[in-house]
C-alpha positions as CSV (number, residue, x, y, z in Angstrom):
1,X,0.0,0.0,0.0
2,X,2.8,2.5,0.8
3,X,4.6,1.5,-2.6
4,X,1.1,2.5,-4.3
5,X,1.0,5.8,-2.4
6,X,4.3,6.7,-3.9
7,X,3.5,5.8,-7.5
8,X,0.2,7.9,-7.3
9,X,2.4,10.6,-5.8
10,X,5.0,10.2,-8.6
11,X,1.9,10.2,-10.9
12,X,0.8,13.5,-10.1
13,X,3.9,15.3,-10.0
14,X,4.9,13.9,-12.9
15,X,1.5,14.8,-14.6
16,X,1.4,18.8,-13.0
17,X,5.4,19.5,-14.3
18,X,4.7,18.4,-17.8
19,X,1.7,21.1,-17.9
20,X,4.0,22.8,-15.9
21,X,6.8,23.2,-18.6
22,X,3.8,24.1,-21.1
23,X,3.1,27.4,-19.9
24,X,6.8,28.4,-19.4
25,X,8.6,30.4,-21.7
26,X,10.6,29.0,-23.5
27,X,11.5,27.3,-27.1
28,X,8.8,25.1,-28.6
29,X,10.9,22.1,-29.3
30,X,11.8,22.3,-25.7
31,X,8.2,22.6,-24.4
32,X,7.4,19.7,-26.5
33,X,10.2,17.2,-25.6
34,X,10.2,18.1,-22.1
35,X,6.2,17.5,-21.9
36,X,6.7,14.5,-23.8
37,X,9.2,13.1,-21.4
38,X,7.5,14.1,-18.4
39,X,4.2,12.8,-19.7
40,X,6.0,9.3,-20.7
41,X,7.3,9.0,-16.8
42,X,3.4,9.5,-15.9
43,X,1.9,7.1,-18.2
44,X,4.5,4.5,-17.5
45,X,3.8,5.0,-13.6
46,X,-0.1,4.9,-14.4
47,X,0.2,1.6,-16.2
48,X,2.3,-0.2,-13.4
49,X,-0.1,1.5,-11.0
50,X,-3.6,-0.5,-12.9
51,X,-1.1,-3.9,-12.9
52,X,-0.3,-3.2,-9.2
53,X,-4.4,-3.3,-8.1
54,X,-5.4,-5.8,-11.3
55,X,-5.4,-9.9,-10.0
56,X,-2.8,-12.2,-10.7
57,X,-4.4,-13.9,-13.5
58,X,-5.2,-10.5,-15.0
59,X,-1.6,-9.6,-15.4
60,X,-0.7,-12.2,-17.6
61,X,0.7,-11.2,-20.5
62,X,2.7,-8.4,-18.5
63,X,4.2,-6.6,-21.1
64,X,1.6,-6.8,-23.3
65,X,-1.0,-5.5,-20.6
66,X,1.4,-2.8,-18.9
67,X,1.7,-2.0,-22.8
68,X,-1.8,-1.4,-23.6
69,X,-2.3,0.8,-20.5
70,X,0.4,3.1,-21.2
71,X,-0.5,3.9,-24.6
72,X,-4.0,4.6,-23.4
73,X,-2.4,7.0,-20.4
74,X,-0.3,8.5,-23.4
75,X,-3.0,9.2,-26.0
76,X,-5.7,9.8,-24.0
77,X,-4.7,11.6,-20.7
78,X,-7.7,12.8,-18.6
79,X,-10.5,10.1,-19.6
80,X,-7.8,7.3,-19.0
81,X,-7.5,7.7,-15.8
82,X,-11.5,7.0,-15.4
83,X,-11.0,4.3,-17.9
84,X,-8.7,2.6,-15.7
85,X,-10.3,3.1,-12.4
86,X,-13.4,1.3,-13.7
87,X,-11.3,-1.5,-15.0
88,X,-10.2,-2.1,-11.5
89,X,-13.0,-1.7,-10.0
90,X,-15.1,-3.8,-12.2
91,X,-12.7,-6.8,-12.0
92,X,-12.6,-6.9,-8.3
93,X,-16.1,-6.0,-7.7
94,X,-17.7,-7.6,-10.9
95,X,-16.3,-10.1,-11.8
96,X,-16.9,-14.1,-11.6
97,X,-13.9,-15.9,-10.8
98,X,-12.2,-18.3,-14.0
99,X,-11.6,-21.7,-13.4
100,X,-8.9,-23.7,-15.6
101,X,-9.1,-27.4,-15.8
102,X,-6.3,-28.3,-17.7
103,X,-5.9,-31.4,-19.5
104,X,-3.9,-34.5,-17.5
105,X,-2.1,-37.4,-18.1
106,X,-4.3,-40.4,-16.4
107,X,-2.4,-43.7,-16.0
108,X,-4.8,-46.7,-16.9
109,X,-5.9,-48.9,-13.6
110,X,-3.7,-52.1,-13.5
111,X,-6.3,-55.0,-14.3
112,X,-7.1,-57.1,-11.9
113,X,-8.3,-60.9,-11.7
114,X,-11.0,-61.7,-9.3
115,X,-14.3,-60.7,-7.8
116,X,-14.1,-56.8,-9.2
117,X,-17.5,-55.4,-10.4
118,X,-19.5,-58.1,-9.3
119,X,-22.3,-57.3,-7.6
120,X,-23.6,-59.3,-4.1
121,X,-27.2,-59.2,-3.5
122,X,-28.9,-61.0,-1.2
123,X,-31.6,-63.7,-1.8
124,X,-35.1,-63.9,-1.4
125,X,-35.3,-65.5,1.6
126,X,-32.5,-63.7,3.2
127,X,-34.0,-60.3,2.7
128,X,-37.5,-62.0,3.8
129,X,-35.9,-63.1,6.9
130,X,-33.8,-59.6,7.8
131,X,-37.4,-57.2,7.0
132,X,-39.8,-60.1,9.4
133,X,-37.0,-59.5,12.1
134,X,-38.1,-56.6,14.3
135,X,-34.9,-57.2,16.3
136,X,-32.4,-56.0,13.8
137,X,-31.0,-52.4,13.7
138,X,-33.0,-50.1,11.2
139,X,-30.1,-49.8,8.8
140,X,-29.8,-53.5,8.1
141,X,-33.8,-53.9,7.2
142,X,-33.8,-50.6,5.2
143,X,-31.1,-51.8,3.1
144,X,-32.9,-55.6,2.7
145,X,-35.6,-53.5,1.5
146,X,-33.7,-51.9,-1.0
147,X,-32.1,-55.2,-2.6
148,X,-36.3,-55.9,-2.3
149,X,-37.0,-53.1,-4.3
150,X,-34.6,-54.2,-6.9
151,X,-36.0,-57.7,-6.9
152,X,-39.3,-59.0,-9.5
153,X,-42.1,-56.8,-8.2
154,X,-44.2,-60.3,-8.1
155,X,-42.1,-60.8,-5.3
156,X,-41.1,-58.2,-3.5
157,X,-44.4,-56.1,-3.6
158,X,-45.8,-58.8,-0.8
159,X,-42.8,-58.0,1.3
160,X,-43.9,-54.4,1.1
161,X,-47.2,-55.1,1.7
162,X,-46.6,-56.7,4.8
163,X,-44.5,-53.9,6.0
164,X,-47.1,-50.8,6.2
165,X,-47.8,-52.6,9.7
166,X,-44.2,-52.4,11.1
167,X,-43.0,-50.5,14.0
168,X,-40.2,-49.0,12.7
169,X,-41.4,-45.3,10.8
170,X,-38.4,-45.4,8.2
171,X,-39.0,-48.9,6.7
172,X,-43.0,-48.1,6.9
173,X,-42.7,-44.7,5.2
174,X,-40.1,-46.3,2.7
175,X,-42.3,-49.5,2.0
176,X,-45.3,-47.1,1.3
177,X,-43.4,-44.9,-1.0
178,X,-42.3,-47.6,-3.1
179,X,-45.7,-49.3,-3.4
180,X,-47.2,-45.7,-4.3
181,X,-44.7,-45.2,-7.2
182,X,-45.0,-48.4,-8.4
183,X,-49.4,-47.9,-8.7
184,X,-48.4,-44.5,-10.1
185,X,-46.3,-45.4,-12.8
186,X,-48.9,-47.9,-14.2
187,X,-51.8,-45.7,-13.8
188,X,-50.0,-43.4,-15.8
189,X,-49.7,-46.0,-18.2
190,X,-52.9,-47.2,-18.5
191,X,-53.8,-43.4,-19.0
192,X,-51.4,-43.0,-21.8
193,X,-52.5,-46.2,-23.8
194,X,-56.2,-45.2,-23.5
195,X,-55.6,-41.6,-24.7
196,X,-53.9,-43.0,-27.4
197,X,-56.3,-45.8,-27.6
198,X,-59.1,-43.1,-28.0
199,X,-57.3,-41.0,-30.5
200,X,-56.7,-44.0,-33.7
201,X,-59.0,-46.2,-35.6
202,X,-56.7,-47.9,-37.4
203,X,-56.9,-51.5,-36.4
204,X,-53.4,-52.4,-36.1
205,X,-52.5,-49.8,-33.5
206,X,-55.6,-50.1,-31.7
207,X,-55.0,-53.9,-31.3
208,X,-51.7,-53.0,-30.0
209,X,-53.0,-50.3,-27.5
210,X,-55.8,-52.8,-26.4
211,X,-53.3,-55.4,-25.7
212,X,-51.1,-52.9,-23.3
213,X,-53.7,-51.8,-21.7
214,X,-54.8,-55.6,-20.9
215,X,-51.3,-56.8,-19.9
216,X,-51.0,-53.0,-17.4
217,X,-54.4,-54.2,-15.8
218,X,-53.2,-57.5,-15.3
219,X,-50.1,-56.3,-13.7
220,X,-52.3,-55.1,-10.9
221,X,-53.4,-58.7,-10.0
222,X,-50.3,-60.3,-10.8
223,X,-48.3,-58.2,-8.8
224,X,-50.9,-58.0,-6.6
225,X,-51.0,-54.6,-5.4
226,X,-55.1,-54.5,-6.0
227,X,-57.4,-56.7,-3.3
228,X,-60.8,-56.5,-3.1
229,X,-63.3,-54.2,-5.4
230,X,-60.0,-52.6,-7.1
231,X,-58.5,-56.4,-7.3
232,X,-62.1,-57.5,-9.3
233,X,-62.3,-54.2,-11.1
234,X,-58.8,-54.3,-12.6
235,X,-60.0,-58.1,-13.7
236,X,-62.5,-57.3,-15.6
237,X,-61.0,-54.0,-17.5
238,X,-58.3,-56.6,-18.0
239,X,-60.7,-59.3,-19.4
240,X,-61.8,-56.4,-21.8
241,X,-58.9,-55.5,-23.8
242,X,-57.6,-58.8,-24.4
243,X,-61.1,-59.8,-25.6
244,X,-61.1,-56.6,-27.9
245,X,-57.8,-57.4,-28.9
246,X,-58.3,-60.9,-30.1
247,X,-61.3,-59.7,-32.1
248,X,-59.2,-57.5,-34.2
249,X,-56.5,-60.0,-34.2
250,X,-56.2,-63.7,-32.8
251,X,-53.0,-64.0,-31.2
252,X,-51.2,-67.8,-29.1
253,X,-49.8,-64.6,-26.7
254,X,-52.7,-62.7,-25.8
255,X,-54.6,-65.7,-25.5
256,X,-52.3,-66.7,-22.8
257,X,-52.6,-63.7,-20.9
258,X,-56.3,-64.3,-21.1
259,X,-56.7,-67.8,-19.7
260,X,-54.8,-66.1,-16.9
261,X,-57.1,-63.4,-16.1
262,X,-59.6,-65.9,-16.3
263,X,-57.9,-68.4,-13.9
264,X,-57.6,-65.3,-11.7
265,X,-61.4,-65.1,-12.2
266,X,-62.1,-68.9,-11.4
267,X,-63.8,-69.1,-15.0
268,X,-61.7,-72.5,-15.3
269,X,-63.5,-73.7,-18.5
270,X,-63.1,-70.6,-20.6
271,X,-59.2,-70.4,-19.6
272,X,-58.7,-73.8,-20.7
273,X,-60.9,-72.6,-23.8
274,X,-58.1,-70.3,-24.6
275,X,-55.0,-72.6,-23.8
276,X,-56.3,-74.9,-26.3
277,X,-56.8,-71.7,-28.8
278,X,-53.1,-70.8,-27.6
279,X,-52.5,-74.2,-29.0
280,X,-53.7,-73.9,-32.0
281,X,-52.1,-70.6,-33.3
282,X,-48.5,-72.3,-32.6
283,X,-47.8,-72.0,-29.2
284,X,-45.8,-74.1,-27.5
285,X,-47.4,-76.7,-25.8
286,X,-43.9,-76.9,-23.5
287,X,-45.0,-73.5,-22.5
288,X,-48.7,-74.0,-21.8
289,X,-48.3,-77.1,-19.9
290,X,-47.2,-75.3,-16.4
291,X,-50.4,-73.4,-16.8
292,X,-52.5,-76.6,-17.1
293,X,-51.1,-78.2,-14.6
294,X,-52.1,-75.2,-12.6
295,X,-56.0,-74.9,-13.8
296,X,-56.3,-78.7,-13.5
297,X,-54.8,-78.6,-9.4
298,X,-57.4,-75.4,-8.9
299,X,-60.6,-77.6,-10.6
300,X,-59.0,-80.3,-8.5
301,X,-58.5,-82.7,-11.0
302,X,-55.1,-84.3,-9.4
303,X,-54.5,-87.1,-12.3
304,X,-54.5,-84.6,-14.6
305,X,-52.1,-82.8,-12.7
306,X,-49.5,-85.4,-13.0
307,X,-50.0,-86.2,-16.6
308,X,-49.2,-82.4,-17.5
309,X,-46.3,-82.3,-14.9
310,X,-45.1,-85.8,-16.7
311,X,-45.0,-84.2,-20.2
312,X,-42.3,-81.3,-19.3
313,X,-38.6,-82.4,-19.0
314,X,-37.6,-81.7,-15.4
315,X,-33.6,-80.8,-16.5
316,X,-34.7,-78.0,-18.9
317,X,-37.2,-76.1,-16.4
318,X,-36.9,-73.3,-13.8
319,X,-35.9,-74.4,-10.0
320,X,-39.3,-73.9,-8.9
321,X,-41.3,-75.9,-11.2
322,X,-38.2,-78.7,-11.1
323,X,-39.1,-79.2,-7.5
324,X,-43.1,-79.2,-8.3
325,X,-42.4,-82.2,-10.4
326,X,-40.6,-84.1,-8.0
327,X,-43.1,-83.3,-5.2
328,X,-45.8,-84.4,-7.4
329,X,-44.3,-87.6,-9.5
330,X,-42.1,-89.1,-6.6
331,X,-39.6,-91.7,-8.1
332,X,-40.7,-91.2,-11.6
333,X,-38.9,-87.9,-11.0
């Protein structure tokens, strides 16, 4: 600060004996060179004065800046100075500091054998046992009910379900939440594909729309997040479009879906109605055969359930229904 004091001292007295030598009487050359020298010093001091108060990273080219300012001291006197002064004023009171992010040199990770990347998630039953354990600390159960969450929702909306009744506020505000999402994304679904439902006549994209908006009512029962009136309701819409559907255009698929609803419905003979049309457009029979073995144990028809079970390989089926076949055919498993 007392350096800057000086130069603004030097600056002035600098500045007052060029004008100074201008009204003295003496030779014109001399007036002039002696003004122009005396001027020079001020300019020169004015310039290193702005770099003095500027920031670091405004210095930068320092000959070029110190340059610039003393050719605008030089050529333009009295409104340099204000020039200047707002220059400093703006960059310390004004301005947004500048961040560089230069380009590096990263090294590339050494590789690694083993276990990296691979993600550890607990099973079914071990997050079914951790949330039905009262006993364990809050952050263990919250974070079973996270790997829930990222389970099937077939499975893990039951879990939920069965936890709006807990004790514990976080894992019953949490389970809520997720259930509530889950209901809102396929209302808003359903609301899309009728809108757009609503809005075509052509036959191929209104088969289409139909046969969303029969597999999002389903999901409602087969995830079962309806029960009761809603549960019956979401049924029948679902019964609906897949009927409206199938009149526009038969399909093994949607007939499928359609002997489920009605399973879900107890109308046993019209399901099996539409396995056997399933049939009949191409479907697998492999694939339908689960399904049948699943209508005949609801109409109680147990022999049948064996011979269905008997037709389907046990080596080339899913864990569950592997150990359905051996509960059911004993030895000739």
């Amino acid at each position: 600060m007392i350096f800057g004091n000086k130069l603004v001292l030097a600056l002035i007295i600098l500045e007052c004996s060029a004008f100074f030598i201008l009204m003295q009487q003496i030779a014109i050359p001399l007036q002039l060179l002696g003004f122009v020298l005396l001027h020079a010093a001020a300019s020169f001091i004015a310039a290193q004065l702005v770099l003095l108060f500027l920031p670091k990273h405004y210095r930068q080219p320092r000959r070029a800046i110190s340059g610039l300012f003393f050719l605008l001291a030089f050529f333009v006197p009295l409104l340099s100075l204000i020039a200047m002064f707002s220059i400093v004023v703006l960059v310390h009171f004004f301005n947004k500091p500048g961040f560089n992010y230069p380009f590096i040199r990263i090294e590339l990770p050494k590789f690694t054998l083993g276990g990296a990347g691979i993600r550890h998630a607990l099973g079914e039953g071990a997050i079914r046992t951790r949330l039905n354990t009262p006993g364990l600390p809050t952050e263990v159960r919250v974070k079973a009910l996270l790997s829930a969450h990222a389970m099937s929702a077939r499975f893990s909306i039951p879990m939920l379900k069965e936890l709006l009744g807990d004790e514990a506020d976080d894992l019953r505000l949490l389970a809520y939440g997720m259930l509530d999402q889950r209901e809102k994304t396929l209302n808003a679904l359903i609301h899309d594909a009728l809108e757009k439902l609503q809005g075509t006549h052509e036959p191929g994209l209104r088969e289409l729309y139909q046969k969303q908006l029969a597999e999002l009512y389903w999901t409602f029962a087969y995830e079962g997040l309806s029960e009761g009136d809603i549960l019956v309701y979401m049924l029948t819409q679902a019964e609906r479009y897949a009927r409206e559907a199938l009149e526009n255009r038969e399909d093994g698929d949607l007939c499928v879906l359609l002997a489920q609803i009605l399973i879900r419905q107890e109308k046993y003979q019209e399901a099996e109605a539409a396995f056997s049309r399933a049939i009949e457009l191409g479907m697998p029979l492999m694939r339908i055969q689960p399904y049948l073995a699943e209508l005949a144990y609801l109409r109680r028809d147990y022999p049948a359930v064996r011979q269905h079970l008997r037709q389907m390989p046990i080596s080339n089926q899913i864990h569950r229904i592997s150990n359905i076949q051996r509960f059911w055919l004993g030895e000739e498993a």
